[in-house]
C-alpha positions as CSV (number, residue, x, y, z in Angstrom):
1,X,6.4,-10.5,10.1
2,X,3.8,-12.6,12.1
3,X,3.5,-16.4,12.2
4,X,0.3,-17.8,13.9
5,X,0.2,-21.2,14.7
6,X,-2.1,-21.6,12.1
7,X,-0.3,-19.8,9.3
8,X,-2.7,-17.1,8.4
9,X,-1.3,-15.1,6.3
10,X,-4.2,-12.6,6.3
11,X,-3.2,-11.8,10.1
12,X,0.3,-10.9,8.6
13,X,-1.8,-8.7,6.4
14,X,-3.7,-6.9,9.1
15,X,-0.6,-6.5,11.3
16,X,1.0,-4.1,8.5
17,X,-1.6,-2.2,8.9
18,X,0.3,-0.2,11.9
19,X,3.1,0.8,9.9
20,X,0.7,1.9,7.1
21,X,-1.0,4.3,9.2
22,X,2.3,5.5,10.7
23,X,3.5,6.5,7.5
24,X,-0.1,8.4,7.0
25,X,0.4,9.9,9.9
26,X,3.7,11.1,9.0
27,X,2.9,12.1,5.4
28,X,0.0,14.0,6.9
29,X,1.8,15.9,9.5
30,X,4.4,17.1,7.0
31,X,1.6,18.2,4.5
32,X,0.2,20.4,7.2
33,X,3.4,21.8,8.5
34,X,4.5,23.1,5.2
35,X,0.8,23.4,3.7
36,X,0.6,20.8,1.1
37,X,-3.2,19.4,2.2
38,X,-4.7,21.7,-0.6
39,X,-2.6,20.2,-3.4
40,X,-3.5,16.9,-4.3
41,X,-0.5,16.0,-6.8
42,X,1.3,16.6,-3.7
43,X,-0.3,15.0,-1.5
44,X,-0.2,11.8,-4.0
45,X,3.4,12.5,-4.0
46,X,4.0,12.1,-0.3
47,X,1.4,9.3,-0.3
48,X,3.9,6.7,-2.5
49,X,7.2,7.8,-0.5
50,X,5.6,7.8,3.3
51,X,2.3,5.6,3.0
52,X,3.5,3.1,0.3
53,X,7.2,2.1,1.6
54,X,5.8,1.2,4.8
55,X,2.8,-1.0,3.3
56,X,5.2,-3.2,1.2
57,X,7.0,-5.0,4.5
58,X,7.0,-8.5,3.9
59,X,4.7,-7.7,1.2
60,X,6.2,-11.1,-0.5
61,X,4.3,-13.0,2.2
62,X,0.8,-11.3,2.6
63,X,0.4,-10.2,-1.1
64,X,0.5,-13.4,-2.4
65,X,-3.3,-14.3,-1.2
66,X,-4.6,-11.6,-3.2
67,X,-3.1,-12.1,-6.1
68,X,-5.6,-13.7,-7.3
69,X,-8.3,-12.3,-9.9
70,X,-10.8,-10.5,-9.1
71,X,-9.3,-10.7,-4.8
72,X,-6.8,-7.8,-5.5
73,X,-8.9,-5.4,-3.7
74,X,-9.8,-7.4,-0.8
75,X,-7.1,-7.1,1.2
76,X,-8.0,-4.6,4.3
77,X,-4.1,-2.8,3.3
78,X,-5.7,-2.3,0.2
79,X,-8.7,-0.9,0.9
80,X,-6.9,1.6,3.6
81,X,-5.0,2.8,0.9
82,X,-7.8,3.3,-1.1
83,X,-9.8,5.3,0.9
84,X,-6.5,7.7,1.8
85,X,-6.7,8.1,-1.9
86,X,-10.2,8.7,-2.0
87,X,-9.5,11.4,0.7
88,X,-7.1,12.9,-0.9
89,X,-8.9,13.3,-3.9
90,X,-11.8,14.4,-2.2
91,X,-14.3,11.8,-4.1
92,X,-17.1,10.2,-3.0
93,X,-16.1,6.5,-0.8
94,X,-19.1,5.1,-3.2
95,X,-16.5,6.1,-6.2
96,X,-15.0,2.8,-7.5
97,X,-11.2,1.8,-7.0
98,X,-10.3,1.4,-10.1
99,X,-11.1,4.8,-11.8
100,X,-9.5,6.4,-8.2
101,X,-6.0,4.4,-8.9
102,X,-6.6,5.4,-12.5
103,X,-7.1,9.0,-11.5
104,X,-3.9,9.2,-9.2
105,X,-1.7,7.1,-11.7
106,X,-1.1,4.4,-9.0
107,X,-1.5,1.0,-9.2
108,X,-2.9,-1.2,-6.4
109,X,-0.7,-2.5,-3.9
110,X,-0.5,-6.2,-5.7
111,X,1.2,-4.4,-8.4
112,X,3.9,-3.4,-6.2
113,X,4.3,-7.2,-4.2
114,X,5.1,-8.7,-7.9
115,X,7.9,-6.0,-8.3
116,X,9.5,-6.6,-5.0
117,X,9.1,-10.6,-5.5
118,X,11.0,-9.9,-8.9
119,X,13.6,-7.7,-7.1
120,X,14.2,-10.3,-4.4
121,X,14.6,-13.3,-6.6
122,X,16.7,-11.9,-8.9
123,X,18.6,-10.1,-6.1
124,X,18.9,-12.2,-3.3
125,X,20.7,-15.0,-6.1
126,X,23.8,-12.3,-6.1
127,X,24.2,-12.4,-2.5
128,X,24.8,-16.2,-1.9
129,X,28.1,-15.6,-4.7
């Protein structure tokens, strides 16, 4: 997690950006070593267990500026993500978001911060017992 001395929690957002793209990498590298880049259900597949695990670090502390309405797609994670799915689909980058996470049956990363907010706070409880 980064701190700044100003406590801008959009640098904490841009700094997961690394692992993101390590975990593309990665999902990437296995679809072309056992030839997966043709199939896009598997390449959405490998896409929420390499790409997504890796975007949600400290997702309780950057996702919360975006939760707003109507902000949920601003966040540069996000739209990373998005055009990987775009890619994967093979759709124009013009396309818009919403009919692309509709398409792969994803939701956008926001999504995904409430649930592990909801898993911490009901988890983290247990552990001080």
């Amino acid at each position: 997690m980064v701190f700044t001395k100003t406590h801008n929690v959009a640098a904490a957002a841009e700094h997961v950006l690394a692992p993101f793209m390590a975990g593309c990498r990665r999902m990437r590298q296995f679809a072309s070593e056992h030839r997966l880049t043709d199939r896009p259900h598997s390449m959405l597949w490998l896409a929420k267990g390499y790409a997504l695990p890796a975007s949600m670090y400290a997702s309780q502390i950057w996702g919360t500026r975006y939760m707003k309405q109507g902000a949920e797609i601003d966040c540069p994670l996000q739209t990373i993500y998005m055009c990987l799915l775009k890619g994967i689909l093979g759709v124009k980058r013009t396309t818009p978001n919403w009919s692309v996470l509709s398409e792969c049956g994803q939701e956008s990363l926001q999504f995904y911060c409430v649930g592990m907010l909801f898993f911490v706070t009901s988890w983290f409880p247990q552990l001080l017992t």
